[in-house]
LUMGU-714043 format. One line per field, with one value per residue (C-alpha): residue in one letter; y, x, z. Coordinates in steps of 0.25 Angstrom, whole numbers, plus 5000, padded with zeros to 4 digits. Layout:
BEGIN
code: c(A | ...)
north: c(Y | ...)
east: c(X | ...)
up: c(Z | ...)
END
This chain:
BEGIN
code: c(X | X | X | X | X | X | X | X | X | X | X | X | X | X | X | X | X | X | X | X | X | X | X | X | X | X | X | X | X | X | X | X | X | X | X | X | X | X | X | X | X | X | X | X | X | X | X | X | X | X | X | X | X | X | X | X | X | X | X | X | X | X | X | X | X | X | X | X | X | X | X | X | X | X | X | X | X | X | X | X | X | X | X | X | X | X | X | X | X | X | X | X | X | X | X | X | X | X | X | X)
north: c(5191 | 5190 | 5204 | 5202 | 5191 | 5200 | 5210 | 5200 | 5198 | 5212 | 5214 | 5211 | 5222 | 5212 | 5205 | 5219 | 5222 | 5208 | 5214 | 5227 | 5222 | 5211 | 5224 | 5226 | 5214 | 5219 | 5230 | 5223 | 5210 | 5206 | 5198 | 5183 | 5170 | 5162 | 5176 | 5187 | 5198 | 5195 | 5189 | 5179 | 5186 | 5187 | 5175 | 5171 | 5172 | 5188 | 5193 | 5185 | 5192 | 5203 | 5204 | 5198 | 5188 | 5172 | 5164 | 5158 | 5171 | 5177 | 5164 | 5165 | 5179 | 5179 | 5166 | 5173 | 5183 | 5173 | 5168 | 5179 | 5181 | 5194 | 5187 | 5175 | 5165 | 5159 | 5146 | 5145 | 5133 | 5135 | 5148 | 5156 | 5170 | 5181 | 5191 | 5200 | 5196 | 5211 | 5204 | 5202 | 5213 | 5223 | 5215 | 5214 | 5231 | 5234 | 5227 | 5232 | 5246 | 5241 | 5237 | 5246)
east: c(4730 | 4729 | 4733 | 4732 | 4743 | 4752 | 4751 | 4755 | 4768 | 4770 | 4770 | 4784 | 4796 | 4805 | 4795 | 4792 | 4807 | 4808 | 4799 | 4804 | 4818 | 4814 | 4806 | 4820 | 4828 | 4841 | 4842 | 4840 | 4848 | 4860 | 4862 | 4858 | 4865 | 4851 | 4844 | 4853 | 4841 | 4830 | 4820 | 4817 | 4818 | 4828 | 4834 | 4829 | 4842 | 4846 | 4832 | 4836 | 4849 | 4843 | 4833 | 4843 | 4833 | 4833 | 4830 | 4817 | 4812 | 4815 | 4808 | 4796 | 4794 | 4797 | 4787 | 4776 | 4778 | 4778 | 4766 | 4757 | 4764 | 4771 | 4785 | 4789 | 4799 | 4808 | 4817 | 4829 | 4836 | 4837 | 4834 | 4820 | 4820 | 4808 | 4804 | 4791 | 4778 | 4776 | 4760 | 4758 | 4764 | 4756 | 4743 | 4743 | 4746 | 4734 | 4725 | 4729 | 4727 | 4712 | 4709 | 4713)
up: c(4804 | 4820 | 4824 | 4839 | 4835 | 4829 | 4838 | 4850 | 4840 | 4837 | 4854 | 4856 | 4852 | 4847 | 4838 | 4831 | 4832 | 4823 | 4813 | 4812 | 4809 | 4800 | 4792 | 4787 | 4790 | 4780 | 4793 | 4805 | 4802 | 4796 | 4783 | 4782 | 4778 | 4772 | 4767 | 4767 | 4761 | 4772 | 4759 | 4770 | 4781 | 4795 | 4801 | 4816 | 4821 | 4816 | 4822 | 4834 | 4834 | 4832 | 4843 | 4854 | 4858 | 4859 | 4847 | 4855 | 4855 | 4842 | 4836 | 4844 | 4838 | 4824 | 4826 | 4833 | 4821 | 4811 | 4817 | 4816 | 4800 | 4804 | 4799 | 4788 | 4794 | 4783 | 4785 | 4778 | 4783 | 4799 | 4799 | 4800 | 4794 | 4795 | 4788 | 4790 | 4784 | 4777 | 4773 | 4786 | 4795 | 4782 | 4786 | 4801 | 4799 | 4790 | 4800 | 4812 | 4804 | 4800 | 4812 | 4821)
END
């Protein structure tokens, strides 16, 4: 685990925002056609929707978050969805607690 890489990720409001909302998707966006109870996670296109910003740029997050394993990307078909990696965000917590 890189902590200084996920903290450069966790630097930006809206990528935080995207981890907040998908801490309980069932609240923050609206029923699915592919996985309509979250197992799976949040379809690209509602957290774009949701964050009112281009598709480029949503992407770009959610895969600089994927990258440093704070989210799980999904395909179904087309479509990506993301859901928080609960293991991950857990661990990148208890370190920063032990080594600060």
């Amino acid at each position: 685990m890189d902590i200084v890489e996920i903290n450069k990720v966790l630097s930006n409001q809206i990528r935080i925002d995207i981890l907040n909302w998908l801490k309980k998707p069932e609240d923050n966006f609206p029923k699915q056609i592919y996985v309509p109870d979250f197992s799976d996670g949040v379809c690209v296109c509602h957290i774009q929707d949701k964050s009112g910003l281009s598709q480029s740029t949503v992407s770009h997050y959610l895969n600089m978050m994927q990258k440093v394993d704070l989210l799980i990307a999904t395909r179904h078909g087309k479509w990506t969805y993301y859901r928080r990696n609960e293991s991950e965000i857990l661990k990148y917590i208890q370190t920063l607690s032990n080594e600060l």
